[in-house]
C-alpha positions as CSV (number, residue, x, y, z in Angstrom):
1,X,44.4,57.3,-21.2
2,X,47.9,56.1,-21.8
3,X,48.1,52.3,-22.4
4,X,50.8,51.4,-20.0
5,X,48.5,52.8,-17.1
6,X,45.2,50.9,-18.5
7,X,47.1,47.6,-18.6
8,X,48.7,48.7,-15.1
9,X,44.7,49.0,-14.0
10,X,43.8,46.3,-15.6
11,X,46.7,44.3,-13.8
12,X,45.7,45.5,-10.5
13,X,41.7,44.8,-11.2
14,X,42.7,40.5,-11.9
15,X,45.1,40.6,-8.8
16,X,42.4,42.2,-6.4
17,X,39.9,39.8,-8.0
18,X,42.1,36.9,-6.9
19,X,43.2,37.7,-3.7
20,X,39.5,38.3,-2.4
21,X,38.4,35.0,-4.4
22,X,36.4,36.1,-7.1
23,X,38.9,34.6,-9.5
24,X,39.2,31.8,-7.6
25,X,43.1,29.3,-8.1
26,X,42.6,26.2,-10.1
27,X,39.5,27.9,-12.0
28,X,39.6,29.5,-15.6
29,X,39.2,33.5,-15.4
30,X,36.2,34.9,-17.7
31,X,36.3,34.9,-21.7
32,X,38.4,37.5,-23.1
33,X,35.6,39.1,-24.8
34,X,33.0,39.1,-21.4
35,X,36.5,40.7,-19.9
36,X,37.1,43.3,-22.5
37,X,33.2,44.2,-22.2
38,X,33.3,44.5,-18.6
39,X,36.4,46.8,-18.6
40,X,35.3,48.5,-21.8
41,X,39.0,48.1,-23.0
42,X,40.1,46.0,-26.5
43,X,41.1,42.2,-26.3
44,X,44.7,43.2,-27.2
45,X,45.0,45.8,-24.4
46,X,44.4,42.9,-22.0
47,X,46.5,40.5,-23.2
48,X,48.6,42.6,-22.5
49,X,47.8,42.5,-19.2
50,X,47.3,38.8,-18.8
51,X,50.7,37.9,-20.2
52,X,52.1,40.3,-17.8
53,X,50.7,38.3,-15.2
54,X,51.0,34.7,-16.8
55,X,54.9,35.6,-16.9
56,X,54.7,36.5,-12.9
57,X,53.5,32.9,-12.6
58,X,49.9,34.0,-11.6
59,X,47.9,33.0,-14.6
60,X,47.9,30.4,-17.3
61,X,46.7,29.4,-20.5
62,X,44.9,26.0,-20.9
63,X,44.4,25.1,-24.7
64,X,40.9,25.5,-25.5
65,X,39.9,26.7,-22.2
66,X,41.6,30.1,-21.8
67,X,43.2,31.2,-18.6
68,X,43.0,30.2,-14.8
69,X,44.8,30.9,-11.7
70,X,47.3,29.2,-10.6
71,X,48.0,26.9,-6.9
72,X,49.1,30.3,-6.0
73,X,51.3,28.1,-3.3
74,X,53.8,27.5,-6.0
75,X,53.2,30.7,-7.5
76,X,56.6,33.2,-8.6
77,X,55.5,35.7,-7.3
78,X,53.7,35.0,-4.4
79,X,55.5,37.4,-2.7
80,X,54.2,40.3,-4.5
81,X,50.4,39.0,-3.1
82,X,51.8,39.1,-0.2
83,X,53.1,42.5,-0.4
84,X,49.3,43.8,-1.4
85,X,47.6,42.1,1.1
């Protein structure tokens, strides 16, 4: 598979995960490793992914803690949640 279209899939996996509340705003998301064992992909593949989504404002990363979701009410790209819904 080419690597723009697993971090695309990958991308589109966290959003759905966030809109129906499994990755719930305010809370950290899963370990990079228990995520890149879930989606059989490697830890750099989905950094990839994340940062994609940390610079769209929809993640991001707490020293020591790893990610969360953001108040998606002062979220960037809100809009684009909006848009999949």
């Amino acid at each position: 598979m080419r690597s723009e279209f697993v971090v695309e899939k990958i991308e589109q996996w966290i959003l759905t995960k966030i809109i129906v509340g499994e990755f719930a705003e305010e809370e950290n998301l899963p370990s990079l490793e228990r995520l890149s064992q879930l989606l059989q992909v490697s830890r750099n593949t989905l950094r990839v992914a994340i940062g994609k989504l940390q610079s769209r404002g929809l993640l991001e990363r707490v020293r020591s803690e790893g990610f969360k979701v953001v108040d998606l009410t002062r979220s960037a790209d809100l809009w684009m949640l909006l848009q999949i819904i």
